[in-house]
Residue, then its C-alpha position, 0 to 999 in steps of 0.5 A: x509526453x505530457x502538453x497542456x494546450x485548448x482543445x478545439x470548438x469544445x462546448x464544456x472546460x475541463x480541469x484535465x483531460x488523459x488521453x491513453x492508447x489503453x485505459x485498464x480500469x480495474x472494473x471486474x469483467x470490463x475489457x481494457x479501453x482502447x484510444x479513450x480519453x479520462x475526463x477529470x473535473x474538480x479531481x473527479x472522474x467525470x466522463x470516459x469517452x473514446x478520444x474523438x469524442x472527447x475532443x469534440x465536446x470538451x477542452x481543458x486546462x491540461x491536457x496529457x496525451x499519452x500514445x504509447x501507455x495505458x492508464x491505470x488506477x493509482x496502486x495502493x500499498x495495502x500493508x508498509x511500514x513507510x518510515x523504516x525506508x532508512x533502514x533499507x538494508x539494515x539487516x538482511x538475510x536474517x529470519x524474522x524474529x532475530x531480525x527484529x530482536x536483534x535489529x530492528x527493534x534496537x535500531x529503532x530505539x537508537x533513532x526513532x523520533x518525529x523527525x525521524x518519521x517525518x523524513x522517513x515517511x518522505x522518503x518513502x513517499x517519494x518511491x512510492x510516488x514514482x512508482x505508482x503508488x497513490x495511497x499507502x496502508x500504514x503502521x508505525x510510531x508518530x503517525x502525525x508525522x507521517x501524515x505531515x509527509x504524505x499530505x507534503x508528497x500530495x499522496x493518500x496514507x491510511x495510518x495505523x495508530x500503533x498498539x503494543x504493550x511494550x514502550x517505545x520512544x512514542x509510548x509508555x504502554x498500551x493505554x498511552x499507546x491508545x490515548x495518543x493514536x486518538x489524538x493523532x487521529x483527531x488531528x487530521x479529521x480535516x485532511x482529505x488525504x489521511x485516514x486512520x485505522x487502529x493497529x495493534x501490532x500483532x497477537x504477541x505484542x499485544x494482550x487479550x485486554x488490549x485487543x478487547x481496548x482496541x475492538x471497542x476504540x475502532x467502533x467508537x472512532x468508526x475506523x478499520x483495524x490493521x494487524x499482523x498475523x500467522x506471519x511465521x510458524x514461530x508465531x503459531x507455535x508460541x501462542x499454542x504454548x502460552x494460549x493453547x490456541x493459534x493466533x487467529x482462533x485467539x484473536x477471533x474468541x474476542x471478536x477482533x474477526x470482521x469486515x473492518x479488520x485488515x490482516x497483513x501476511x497470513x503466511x501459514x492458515x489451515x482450510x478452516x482459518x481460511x473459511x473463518x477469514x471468509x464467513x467474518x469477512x476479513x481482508x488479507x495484506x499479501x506480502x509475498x516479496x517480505x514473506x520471501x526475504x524472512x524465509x517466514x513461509x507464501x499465503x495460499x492466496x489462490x484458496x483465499x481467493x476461491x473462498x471469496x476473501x478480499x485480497x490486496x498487496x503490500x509491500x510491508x517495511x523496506x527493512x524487509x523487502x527492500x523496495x516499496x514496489x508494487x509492480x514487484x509484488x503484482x508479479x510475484x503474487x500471480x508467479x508464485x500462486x502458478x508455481x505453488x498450485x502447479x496451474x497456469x490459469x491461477x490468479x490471472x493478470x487482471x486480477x493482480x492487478x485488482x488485487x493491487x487496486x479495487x481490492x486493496x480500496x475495499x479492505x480500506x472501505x475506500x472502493x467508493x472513493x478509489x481503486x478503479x477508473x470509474x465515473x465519480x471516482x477521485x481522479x488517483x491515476x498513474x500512466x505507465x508506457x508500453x513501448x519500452x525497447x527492453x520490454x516490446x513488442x507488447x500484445x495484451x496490455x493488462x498482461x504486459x502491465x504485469x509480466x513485463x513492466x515495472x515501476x520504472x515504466x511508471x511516467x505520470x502519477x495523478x493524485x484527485x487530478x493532480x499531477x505529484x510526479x512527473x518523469x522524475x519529478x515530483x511536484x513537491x519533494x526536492x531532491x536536494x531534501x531527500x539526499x539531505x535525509x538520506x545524509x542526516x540518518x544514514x551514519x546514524x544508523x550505520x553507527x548504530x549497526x556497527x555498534x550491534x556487530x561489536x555486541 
């Protein structure tokens, strides 16, 4: 239960003060703290102290008490196509490349616009919200509407400028693709919750002159870059014919490998793609609930992890998952690294969920910012009760945070301090406002799909 109330006899004022039965951190090796108060001052984390303590030296405008939780760092989707929430459904089990083909891509022709996106996006938003999700690594057409509906839910998006080489209701070709992506970014040089990256789609959308466009335009903005690659053996298997080498030893001949490149799925690697991703420094996007749905094949996230390659989680589209869930993709990542190795100890609680905080902020250059609970750190946090009868008694908090908790657990999601949802409300998104999205889109989209089926 959250109040807002003094504190007694305190000698400095706070702007919120959490008071959690657990505190997991997401700090490596730091054990999960037990009856500790989180102080936040200006949307920083500014001291962390056991709760007697804490009420004895600070008061505070809000106070969140929180007896039967543990307190987490705000979960960051490292991989999403936000504004295809509104194609939940649309095409289901259907492998990847006819689902695109033959769905998606038409779909998307048929609806895409800036209003579009903005709607979508804030749909999206509010279930990533309520879900725990503080911050989400995207990819999509008019990302200025994306940012409009992020900065709207009170949320932080890294926004993928797209690149592709084919045209789109966004962009004619691969340079005007780019001229825009740089004036979007531009746009929200100001916002402290937008960040860019440069995405090129993936190595068979786009060309060898195009990748070389976007190393040079990721260097001179100072971004990250974001792609897909190796998702599926239909993509290795078509680049070997037409380029005689598999995507990453293509994209690497060109210098795309490094420590700002974010690579979203990695479905199919060989021992030594995996030590290439490590020497360079790369950082993977596992989708394991999509990867799954498109039958498009498991990352070996366990090698990946042995080989010192950065690993954090996404979600990818709702088109292919169908949910923007990261509770779902925590558990699932650590089941399916113990199933595939046939060893219990592999990829441990604590370390999915690092996976879905600190490391996903370190594939963002984001680790000084976010991703853990640590003194100087912008107060991104999400409360998630424990006492739930359909999931107690509880005996370890991180591992019941990731074998039996889910996204419907999540009570408080805090954003640099301040509260964006609540118990099933959101401190800036109408219900009234997505039901109307969902009732603008939804026949327009079934029009379209009915349309397709008599094709």
């Amino acid at each position: 239960m959250s109040n807002t109330n003094k504190l007694s006899h305190p000698s400095i004022t706070a702007d919120l003060i959490i008071e959690a039965r657990w505190i997991a951190t997401a700090v490596s090796n730091q054990p999960v703290l037990e009856n500790h108060a989180v102080i936040v001052c200006a949307g920083l984390i500014v001291e962390i102290l056991p709760i007697t303590d804490a009420r004895q030296k600070y008061s505070a405008t809000s106070l969140a008490c929180l007896d039967d939780h543990v307190l987490i760092p705000g979960l960051i989707n490292l991989h999403t196509h936000a504004a295809m929430s509104l194609m939940r459904g649309i095409a289901d089990d259907i492998p990847l490349m006819p689902w695109l083909n033959d769905h998606i891509w038409p779909a998307e022709r048929a609806v895409v616009s800036e209003r579009y996106v903005k709607d979508a996006s804030l749909l999206a938003s509010a279930e990533m919200l309520s879900g725990g999700i503080t911050c989400f690594n995207d990819m999509y057409f008019y990302p200025q509407a994306t940012a409009v509906a992020a900065s709207q839910a009170g949320m932080r998006a890294n926004l993928g400028l797209v690149v592709m080489e084919f045209p789109s209701a966004y962009a004619s070709d691969a340079d005007d693709y780019l001229q825009k992506g740089g004036v979007a970014h531009d746009s929200w040089r100001s916002n402290p919750l937008i960040t860019s990256s440069l995405a090129p789609h993936a190595p068979y959308t786009v060309s060898n002159q195009t990748f070389e466009k976007v190393i040079t335009y990721a260097e001179q903005l100072g971004v990250g870059i974001h792609t897909h690659l190796h998702e599926t053996r239909d993509e290795i298997a078509k680049s070997e014919a037409q380029f005689g080498l598999r995507p990453l030893q293509r994209v690497a001949e060109f210098g795309l490998l490094g420590p700002n490149l974010i690579a979203a799925h990695c479905a199919h690697l060989q021992p030594n793609e995996i030590d290439l991703l490590a020497e360079y420094g790369c950082h993977v996007a596992h989708c394991p609930s999509s990867n799954l749905k498109l039958a498009s094949g498991i990352a070996p996230v366990a090698q990946l992890l042995s080989r010192g390659v950065n690993v954090g989680l996404g979600t990818d589209g709702v088109a292919s998952n169908n949910r923007l869930d990261i509770f779902a993709e925590m558990r699932l990542a650590a089941l399916l690294a113990k199933g595939i190795n046939e060893d219990a100890t592999v990829l441990p609680a604590h370390q999915a969920l690092e996976m879905a905080t600190i490391n996903a902020a370190k594939a963002m250059s984001l680790e000084q910012k976010i991703g853990s609970i640590e003194v100087g750190k912008l107060a991104d946090l999400v409360a998630v009760e424990l006492s739930d009868l359909a999931s107690a008694p509880y005996y370890d908090a991180i591992s019941h945070l990731i074998y039996s908790c889910g996204r419907e657990h999540v009570t408080h999601t805090w954003v640099a301090g301040e509260l964006r949802y609540s118990n099933g409300v959101y401190a800036n998104i109408e219900p009234m406002e997505l039901k109307e999205i969902i009732n603008t889109w939804q026949p327009k989209l079934m029009q379209h799909k009915l349309k397709q089926h008599t094709l």
